[in-house]
SEKOL-809479 format. One record per residue (C-alpha): y, z, x; residue in three letters. Coordinates in steps of 0.25 Angstrom, whole numbers, plus 5000, padded with zeros to 4 digits. Layout:
<recs>
[[Y Z X] "ALA"] ...
</recs>
This chain:
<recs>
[[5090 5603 5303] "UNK"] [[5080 5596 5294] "UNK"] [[5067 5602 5289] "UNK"] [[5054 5601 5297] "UNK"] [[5045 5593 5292] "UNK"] [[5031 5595 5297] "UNK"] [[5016 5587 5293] "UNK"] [[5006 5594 5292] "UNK"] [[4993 5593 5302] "UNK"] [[4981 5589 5297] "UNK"] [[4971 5599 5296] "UNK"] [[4976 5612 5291] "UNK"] [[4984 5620 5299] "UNK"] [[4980 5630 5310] "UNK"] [[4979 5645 5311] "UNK"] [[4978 5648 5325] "UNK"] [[4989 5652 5332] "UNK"] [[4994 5665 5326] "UNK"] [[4982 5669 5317] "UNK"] [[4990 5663 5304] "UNK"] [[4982 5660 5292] "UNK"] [[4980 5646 5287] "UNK"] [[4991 5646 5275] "UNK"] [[4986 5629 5273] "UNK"] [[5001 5625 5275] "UNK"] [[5007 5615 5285] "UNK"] [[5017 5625 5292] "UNK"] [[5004 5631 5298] "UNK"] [[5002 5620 5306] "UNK"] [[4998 5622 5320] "UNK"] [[5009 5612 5327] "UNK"] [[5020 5618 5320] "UNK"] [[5015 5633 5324] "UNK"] [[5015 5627 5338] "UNK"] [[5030 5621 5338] "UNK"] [[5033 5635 5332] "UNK"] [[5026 5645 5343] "UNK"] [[5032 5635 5354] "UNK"] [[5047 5641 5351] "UNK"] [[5053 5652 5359] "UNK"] [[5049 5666 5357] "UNK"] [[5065 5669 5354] "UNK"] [[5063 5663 5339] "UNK"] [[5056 5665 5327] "UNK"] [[5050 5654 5323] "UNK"] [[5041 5653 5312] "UNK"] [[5038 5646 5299] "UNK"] [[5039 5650 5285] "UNK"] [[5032 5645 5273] "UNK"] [[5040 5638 5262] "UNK"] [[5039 5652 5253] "UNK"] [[5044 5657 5267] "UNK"] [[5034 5665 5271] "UNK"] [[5030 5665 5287] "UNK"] [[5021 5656 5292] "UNK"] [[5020 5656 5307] "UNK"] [[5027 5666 5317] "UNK"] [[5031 5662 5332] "UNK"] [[5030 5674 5343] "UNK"] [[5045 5674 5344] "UNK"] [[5046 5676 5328] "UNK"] [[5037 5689 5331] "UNK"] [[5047 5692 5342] "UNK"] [[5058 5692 5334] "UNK"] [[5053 5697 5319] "UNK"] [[5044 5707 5327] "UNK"] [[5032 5700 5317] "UNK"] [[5019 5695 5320] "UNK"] [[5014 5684 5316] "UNK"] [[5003 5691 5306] "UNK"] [[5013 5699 5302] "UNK"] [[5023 5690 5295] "UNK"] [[5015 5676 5294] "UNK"] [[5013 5675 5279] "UNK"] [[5026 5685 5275] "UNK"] [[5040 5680 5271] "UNK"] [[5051 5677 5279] "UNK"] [[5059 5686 5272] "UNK"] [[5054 5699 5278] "UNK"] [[5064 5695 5289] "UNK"] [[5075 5697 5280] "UNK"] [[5084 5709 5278] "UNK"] [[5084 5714 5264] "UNK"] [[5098 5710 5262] "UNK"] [[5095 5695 5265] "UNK"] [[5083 5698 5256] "UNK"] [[5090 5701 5244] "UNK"] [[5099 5690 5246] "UNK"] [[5086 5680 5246] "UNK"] [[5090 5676 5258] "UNK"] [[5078 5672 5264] "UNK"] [[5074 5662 5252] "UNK"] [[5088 5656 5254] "UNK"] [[5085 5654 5268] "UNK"] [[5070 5646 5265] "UNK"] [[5080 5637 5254] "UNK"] [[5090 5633 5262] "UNK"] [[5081 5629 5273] "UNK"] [[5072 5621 5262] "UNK"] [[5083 5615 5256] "UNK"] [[5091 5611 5269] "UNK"] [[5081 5610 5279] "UNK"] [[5087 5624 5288] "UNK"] [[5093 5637 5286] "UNK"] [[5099 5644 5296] "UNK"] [[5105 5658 5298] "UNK"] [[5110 5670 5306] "UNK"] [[5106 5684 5297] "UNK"] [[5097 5697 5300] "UNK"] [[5084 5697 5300] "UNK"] [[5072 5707 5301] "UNK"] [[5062 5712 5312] "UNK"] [[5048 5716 5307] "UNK"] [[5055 5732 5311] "UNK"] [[5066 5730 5301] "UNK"] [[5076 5727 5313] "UNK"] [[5086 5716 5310] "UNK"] [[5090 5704 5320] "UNK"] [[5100 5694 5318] "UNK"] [[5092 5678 5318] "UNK"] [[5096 5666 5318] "UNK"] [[5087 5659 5309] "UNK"] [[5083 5644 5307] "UNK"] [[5074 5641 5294] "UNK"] [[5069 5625 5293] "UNK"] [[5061 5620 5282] "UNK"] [[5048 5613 5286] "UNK"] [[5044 5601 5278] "UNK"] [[5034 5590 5278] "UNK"] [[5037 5575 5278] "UNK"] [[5036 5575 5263] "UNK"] [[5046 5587 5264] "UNK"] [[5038 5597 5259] "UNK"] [[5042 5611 5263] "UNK"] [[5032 5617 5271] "UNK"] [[5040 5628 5276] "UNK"] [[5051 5635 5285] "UNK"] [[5053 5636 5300] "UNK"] [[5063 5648 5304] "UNK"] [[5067 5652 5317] "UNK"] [[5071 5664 5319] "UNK"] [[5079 5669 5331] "UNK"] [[5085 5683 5335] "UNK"] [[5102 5681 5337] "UNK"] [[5105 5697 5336] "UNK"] [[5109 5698 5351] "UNK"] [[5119 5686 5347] "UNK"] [[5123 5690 5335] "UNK"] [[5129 5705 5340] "UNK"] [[5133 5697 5352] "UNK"] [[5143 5689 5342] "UNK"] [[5146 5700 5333] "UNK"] [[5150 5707 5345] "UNK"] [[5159 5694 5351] "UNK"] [[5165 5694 5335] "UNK"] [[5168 5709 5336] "UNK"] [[5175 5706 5349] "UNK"] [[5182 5695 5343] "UNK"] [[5186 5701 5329] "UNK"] [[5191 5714 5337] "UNK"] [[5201 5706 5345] "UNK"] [[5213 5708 5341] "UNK"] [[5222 5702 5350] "UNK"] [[5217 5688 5351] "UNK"] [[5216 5679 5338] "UNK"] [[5201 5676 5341] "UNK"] [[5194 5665 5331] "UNK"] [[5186 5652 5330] "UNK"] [[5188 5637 5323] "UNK"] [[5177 5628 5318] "UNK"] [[5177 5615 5326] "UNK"] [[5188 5610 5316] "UNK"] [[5198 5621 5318] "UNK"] [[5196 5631 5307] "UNK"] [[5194 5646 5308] "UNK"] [[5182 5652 5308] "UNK"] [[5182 5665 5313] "UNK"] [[5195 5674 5315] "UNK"] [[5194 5688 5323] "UNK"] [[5206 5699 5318] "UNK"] [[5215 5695 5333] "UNK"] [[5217 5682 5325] "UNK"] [[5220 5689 5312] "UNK"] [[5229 5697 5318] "UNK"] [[5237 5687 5328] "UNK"] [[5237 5677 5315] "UNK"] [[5237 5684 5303] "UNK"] [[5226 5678 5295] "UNK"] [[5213 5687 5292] "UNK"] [[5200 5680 5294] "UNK"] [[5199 5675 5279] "UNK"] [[5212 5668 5278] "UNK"] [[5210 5660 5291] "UNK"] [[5194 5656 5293] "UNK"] [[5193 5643 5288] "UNK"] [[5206 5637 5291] "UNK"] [[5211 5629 5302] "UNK"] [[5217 5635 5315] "UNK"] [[5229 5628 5314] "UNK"] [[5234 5637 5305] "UNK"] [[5241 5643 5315] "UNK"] [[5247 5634 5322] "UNK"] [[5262 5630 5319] "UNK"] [[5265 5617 5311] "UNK"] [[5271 5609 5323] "UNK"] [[5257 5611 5332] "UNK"] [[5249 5607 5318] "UNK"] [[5257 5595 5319] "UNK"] [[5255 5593 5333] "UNK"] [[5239 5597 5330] "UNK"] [[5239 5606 5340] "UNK"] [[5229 5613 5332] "UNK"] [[5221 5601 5334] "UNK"] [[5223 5600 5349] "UNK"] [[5220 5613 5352] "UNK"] [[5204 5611 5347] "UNK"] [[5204 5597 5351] "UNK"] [[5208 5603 5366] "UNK"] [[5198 5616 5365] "UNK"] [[5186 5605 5361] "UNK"] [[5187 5597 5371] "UNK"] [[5192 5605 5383] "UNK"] [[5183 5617 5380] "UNK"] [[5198 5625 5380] "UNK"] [[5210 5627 5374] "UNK"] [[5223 5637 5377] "UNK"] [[5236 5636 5374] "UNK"] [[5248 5643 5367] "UNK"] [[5258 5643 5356] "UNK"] [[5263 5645 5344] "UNK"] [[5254 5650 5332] "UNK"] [[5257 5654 5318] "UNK"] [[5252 5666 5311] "UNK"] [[5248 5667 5296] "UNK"] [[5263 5673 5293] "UNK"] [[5268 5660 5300] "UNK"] [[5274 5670 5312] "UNK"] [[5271 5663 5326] "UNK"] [[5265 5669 5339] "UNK"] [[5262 5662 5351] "UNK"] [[5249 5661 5354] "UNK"] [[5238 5659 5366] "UNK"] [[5228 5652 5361] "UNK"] [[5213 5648 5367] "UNK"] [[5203 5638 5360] "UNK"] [[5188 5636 5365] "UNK"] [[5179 5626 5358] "UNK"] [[5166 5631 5352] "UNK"] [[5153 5624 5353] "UNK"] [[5138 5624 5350] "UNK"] [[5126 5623 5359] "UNK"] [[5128 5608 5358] "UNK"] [[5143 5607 5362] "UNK"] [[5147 5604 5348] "UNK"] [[5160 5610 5344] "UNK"] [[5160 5620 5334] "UNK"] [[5173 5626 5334] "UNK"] [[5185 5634 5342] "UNK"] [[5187 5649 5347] "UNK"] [[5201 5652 5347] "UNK"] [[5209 5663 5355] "UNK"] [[5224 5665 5351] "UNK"] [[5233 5676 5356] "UNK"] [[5247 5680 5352] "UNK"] [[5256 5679 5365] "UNK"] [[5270 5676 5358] "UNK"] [[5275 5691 5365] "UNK"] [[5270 5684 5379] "UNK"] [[5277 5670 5375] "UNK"] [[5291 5676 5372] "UNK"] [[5289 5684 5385] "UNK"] [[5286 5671 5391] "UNK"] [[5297 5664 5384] "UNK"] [[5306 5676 5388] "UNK"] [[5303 5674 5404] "UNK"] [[5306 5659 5401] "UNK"] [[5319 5661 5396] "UNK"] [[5324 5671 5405] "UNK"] [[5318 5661 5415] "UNK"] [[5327 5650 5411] "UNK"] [[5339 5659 5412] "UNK"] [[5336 5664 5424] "UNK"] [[5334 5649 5430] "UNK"] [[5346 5647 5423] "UNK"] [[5356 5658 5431] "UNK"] [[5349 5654 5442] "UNK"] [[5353 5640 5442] "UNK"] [[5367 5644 5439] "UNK"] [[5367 5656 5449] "UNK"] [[5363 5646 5458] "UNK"] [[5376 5636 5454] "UNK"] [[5383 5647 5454] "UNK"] [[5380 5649 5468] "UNK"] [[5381 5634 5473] "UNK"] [[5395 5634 5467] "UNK"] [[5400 5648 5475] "UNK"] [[5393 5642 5487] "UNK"] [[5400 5628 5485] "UNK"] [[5413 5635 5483] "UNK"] [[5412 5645 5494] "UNK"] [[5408 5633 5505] "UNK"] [[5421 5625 5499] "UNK"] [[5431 5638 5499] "UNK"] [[5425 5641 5512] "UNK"] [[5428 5628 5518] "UNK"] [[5443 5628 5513] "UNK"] [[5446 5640 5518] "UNK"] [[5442 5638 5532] "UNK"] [[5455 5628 5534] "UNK"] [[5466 5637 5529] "UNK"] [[5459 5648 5537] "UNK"] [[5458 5639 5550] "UNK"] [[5473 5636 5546] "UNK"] [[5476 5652 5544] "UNK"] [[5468 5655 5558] "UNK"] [[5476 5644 5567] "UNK"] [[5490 5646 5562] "UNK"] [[5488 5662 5563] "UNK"] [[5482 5658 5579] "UNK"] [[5495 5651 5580] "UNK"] [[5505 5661 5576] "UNK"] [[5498 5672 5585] "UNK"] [[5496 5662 5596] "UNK"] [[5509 5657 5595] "UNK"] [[5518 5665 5590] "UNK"] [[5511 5679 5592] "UNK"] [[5521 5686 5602] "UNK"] [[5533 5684 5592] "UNK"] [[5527 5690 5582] "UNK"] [[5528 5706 5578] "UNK"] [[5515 5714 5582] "UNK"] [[5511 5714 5565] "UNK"] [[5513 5700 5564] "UNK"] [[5503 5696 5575] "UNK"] [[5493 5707 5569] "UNK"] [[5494 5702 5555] "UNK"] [[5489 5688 5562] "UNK"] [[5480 5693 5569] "UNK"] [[5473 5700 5555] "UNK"] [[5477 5685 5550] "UNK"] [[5466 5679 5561] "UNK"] [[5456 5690 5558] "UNK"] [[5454 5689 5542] "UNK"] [[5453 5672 5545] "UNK"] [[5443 5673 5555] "UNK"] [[5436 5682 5545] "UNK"] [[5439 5673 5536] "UNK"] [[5433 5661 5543] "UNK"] [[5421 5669 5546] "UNK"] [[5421 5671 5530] "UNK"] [[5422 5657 5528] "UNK"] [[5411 5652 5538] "UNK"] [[5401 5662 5533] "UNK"] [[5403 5656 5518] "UNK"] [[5404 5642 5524] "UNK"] [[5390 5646 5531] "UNK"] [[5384 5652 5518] "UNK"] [[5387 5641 5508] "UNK"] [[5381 5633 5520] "UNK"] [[5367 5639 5518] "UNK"] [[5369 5637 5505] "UNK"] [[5373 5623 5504] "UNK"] [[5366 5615 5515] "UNK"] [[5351 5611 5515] "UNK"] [[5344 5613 5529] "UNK"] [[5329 5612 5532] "UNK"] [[5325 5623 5538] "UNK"] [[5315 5619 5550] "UNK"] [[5308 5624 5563] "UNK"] [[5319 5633 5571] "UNK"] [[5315 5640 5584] "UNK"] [[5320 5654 5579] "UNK"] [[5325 5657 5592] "UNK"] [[5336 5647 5592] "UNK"] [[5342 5651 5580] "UNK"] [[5343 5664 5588] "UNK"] [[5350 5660 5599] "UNK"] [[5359 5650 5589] "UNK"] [[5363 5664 5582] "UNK"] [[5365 5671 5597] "UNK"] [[5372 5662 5603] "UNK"] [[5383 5663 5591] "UNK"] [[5384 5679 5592] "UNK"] [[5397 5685 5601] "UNK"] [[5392 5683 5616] "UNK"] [[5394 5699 5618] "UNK"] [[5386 5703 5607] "UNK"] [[5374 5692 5611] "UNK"] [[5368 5703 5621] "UNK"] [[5367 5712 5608] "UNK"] [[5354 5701 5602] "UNK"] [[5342 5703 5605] "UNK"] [[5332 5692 5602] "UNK"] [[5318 5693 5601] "UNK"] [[5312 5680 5595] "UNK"] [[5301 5671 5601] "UNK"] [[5304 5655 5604] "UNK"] [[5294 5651 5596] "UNK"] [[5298 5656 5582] "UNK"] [[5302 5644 5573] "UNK"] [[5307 5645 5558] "UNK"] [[5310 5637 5550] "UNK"] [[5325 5637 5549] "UNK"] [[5337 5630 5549] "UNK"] [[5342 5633 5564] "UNK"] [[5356 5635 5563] "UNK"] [[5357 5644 5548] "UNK"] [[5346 5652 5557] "UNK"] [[5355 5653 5568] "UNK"] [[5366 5657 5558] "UNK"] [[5358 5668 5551] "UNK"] [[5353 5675 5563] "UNK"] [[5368 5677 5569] "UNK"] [[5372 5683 5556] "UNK"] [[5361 5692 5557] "UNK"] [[5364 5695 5572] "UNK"] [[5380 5695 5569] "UNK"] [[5378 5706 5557] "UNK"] [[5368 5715 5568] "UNK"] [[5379 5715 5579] "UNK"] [[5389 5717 5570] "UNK"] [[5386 5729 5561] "UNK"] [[5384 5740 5571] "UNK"] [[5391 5755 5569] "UNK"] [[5403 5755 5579] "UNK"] [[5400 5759 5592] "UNK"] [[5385 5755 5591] "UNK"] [[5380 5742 5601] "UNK"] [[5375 5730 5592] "UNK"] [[5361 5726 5594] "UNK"] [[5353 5715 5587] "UNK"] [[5338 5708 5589] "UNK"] [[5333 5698 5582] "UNK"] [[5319 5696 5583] "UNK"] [[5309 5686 5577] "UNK"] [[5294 5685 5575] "UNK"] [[5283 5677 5566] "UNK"] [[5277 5684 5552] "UNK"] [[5266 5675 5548] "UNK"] [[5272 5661 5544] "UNK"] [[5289 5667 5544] "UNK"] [[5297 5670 5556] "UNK"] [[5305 5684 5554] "UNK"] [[5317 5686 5562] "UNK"] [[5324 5700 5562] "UNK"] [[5338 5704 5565] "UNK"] [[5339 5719 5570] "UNK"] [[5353 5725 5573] "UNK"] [[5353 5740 5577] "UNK"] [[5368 5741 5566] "UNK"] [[5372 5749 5554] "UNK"] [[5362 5745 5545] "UNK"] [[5362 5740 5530] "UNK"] [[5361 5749 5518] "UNK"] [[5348 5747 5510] "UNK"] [[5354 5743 5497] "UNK"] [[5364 5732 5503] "UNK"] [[5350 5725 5511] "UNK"] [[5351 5714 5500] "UNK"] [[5366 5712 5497] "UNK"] [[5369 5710 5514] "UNK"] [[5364 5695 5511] "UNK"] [[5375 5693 5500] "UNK"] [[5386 5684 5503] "UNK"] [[5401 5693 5505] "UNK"] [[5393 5707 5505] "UNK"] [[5397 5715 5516] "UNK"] [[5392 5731 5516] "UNK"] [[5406 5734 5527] "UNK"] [[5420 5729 5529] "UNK"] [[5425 5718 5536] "UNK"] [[5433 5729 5543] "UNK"] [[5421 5737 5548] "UNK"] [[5408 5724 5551] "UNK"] [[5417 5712 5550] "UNK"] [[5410 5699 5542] "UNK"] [[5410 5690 5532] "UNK"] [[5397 5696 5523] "UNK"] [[5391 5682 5520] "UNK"] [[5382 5683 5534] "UNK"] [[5369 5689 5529] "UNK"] [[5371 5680 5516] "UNK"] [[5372 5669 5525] "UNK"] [[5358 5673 5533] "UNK"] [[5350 5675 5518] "UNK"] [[5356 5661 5514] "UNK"] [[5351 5655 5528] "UNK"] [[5337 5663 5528] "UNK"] [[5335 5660 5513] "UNK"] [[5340 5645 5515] "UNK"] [[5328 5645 5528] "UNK"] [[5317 5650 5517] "UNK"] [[5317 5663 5523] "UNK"] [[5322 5678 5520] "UNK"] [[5330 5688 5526] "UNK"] [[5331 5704 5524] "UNK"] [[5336 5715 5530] "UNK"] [[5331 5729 5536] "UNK"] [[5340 5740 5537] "UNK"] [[5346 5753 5536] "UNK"] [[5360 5759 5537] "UNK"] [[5363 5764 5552] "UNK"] [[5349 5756 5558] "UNK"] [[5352 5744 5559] "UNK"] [[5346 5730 5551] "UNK"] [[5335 5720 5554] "UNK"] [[5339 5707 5546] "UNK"] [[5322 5698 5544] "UNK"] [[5324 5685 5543] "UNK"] [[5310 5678 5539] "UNK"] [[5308 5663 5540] "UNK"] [[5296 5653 5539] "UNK"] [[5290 5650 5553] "UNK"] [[5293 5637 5557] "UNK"] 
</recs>
């Protein structure tokens, strides 16, 4: 700011307005009193003589200082000053400076008229004439104490974070200010690091990228920037780091510098990193588990296919040799054939069920809108006529899923096979199925009145080949309930089981509503 330059008024000058008396000098004029008196209350602003001595006082100058105007016009500025300032000539420095340059400015503690101190803000501008004479000095004086504790508490906040590398960058990326989380995170104390460039942290291939560089360019023009990576501290150790750059700027909008947030999270990236990797292997088992599976299902569908000729071929010659030949045969031989008959239709059954699994498995169906209660009467009408009467059905006609019909059909009589099958001897086999809407899924239930299932085997039952009795005792092949969860899963529904040894089972069966 250059000097004021004033002209003096023709005349004298005026001694009305706060009784001062008539020194004959220029800064006495009315007009400039006036332009003076007409600023806020909330600064002191007053002139000084050019020995600095005062020579008006505006009310917000009383206000502040706690003087009147008849008490300090005329006395030197320096009764403002604390006596360390004093010693140091501090005042007089002040009064050269701004003579010399045109304007001082400074932050420092001041003096009441009680001996109380306040922190001000203080602007001193030399007044000069058009031939440049000195004629004096305008000071302003405001009162920043609330702003000053307010950032001595913010840097008290700042410096006690420990955890956070908390600092600033001027507007070409040097440090200017280093709290004790950055010294710690780092390594550098404050007097090694202020004044250098923040790049010093980064690793030499993002220097030659300039991602140092990138990083201000992106906070200045977005108003943000975050990001992570790698840093390097003062001992050339690496730790990954989270990092957050904000863009600084005055009241005008003109950049100034940076505020930078870094925190150490290499402990959360190699947890990350961890989870990835055993990610990656877990996709990787997976995918071969899943090979795995396509080639026992392939292998099972082709082993199955090529048994069924040899056991047709086993069945009919051993019908022939009973049909045929039966009456000259001894009594064993025919009851060894007879055993012979047995274990292929067993076998055959074997075989279908795999046939039907690997089915599942292999083709693609689009499940669509069934009636639910046709896939009822499908899987009925496939149960031995004298154990029909034994199903009770309960589902209403206008419940559609969305299915494929006939694997519907199929799961519903192994369900209904398995309730009239596995009853204690002597007991009468009973089964209902019944079926009803739950918000957007049709659930259909299974309930036999048989001997129950264990609640440890609930989950291995829908495993292919596992069987909780002997062939001797509840005959089967132990592939149906795998067959029902490949289907149900297959449909884009699920299937559980409720139950308890001696009272019975309810097999849910939970599709989408068509």
């Amino acid at each position: 700011m250059s000097a004021v330059r004033i002209m003096p008024k023709a005349g004298g000058s005026s001694r009305r307005s706060l009784g001062i008396p008539d020194m004959s000098h220029p800064l006495q004029s009315e007009h400039v009193f006036r332009l003076l008196v007409e600023s806020t209350t909330d600064y002191a602003i007053f002139l000084l003589t050019p020995d600095g001595r005062v020579a008006s006082w505006n009310r917000g100058a009383e206000r502040i200082k706690q003087y009147k105007a008849e008490e300090i016009v005329g006395k030197h500025f320096s009764i403002f000053y604390p006596p360390e300032d004093l010693v140091n000539g501090k005042p007089e420095m002040e009064l050269r400076i701004a003579a010399d340059t045109g304007r001082f400015e400074d932050d420092g503690w001041r003096l009441r008229k009680d001996g109380s101190r306040f922190w001000a803000n203080v602007v001193i501008s030399a007044v000069r004439d058009d031939d440049g004479t000195l004629l004096g000095f305008g000071k302003i004086t405001r009162d920043v104490t609330d702003r000053r504790e307010a950032e001595l508490r913010y840097r008290l906040l700042v410096e006690g974070v420990s955890d956070y590398a908390i600092y600033s960058l001027d507007k070409n990326g040097n440090v200017t200010s280093w709290n004790s989380g950055a010294a710690r995170i780092k390594g550098y104390p404050g007097e090694e690091i202020i004044g250098k460039h923040f790049s010093l942290f980064y690793t030499r291939e993002d220097i030659e990228a300039r991602i140092p560089e990138k990083i201000l360019e992106t906070a200045a023009a977005t108003g943000h920037y975050e990001g992570e990576g790698w840093r390097v501290r003062k001992d050339g150790s690496k730790f990954w780091s989270s990092v957050v750059v904000n863009p600084l700027r005055d009241q005008d909008g003109e950049l100034v510098g940076f505020s930078k947030i870094t925190r150490d999270v290499t402990d959360r990236k190699k947890l990350l990193d961890t989870i990835q990797k055993h990610a990656e292997e877990l996709e990787l088992r997976i995918a071969e588990r899943e090979q795995t599976y396509a080639e026992l299902e392939a292998f099972s569908y082709s082993v199955s296919h090529d048994l069924r000729a040899p056991l047709r071929a086993i069945e009919g010659f051993t019908d022939i040799v009973l049909t045929d030949f039966g009456k000259q045969l001894p009594g064993e031989a025919t009851e060894y054939l007879q055993q012979v008959l047995q274990a292929t239709g067993r076998m055959n059954r074997l075989v279908q069920d795999l046939l039907t699994y690997s089915r599942l498995s292999r083709i693609d169906f689009q499940p669509g809108p069934t009636k639910l209660v046709k896939a009822v009467d499908e899987a009925c009408a496939q149960i031995d006529e004298h154990l029909r009467d034994k199903v009770a059905v309960s589902v209403d006609p206008t419940l559609r899923v969305s299915a494929h019909l006939s694997t519907l059909a199929q799961i519903l009589l192994n369900l209904i096979n398995n309730g009239l099958k596995f009853y204690p001897p002597g007991k009468t086999p009973h089964v209902e199925v019944r079926a009803h809407r739950d918000d957007h899924n049709i659930l259909v239930s299974v309930r036999d009145e048989g001997i129950g299932i264990a609640a440890q085997h609930q989950e291995r039952i829908f495993q292919v080949f596992e069987r909780l009795h002997t062939a001797d005792t509840y005959p089967g092949t132990g592939i149906g309930l795998a067959i029902v969860k490949r289907g149900i899963t297959r449909m884009g529904g699920t299937v559980r089981v409720e139950s308890a040894p001696g009272k019975g089972s309810t097999f849910y069966i939970c599709l989408p509503a068509a």
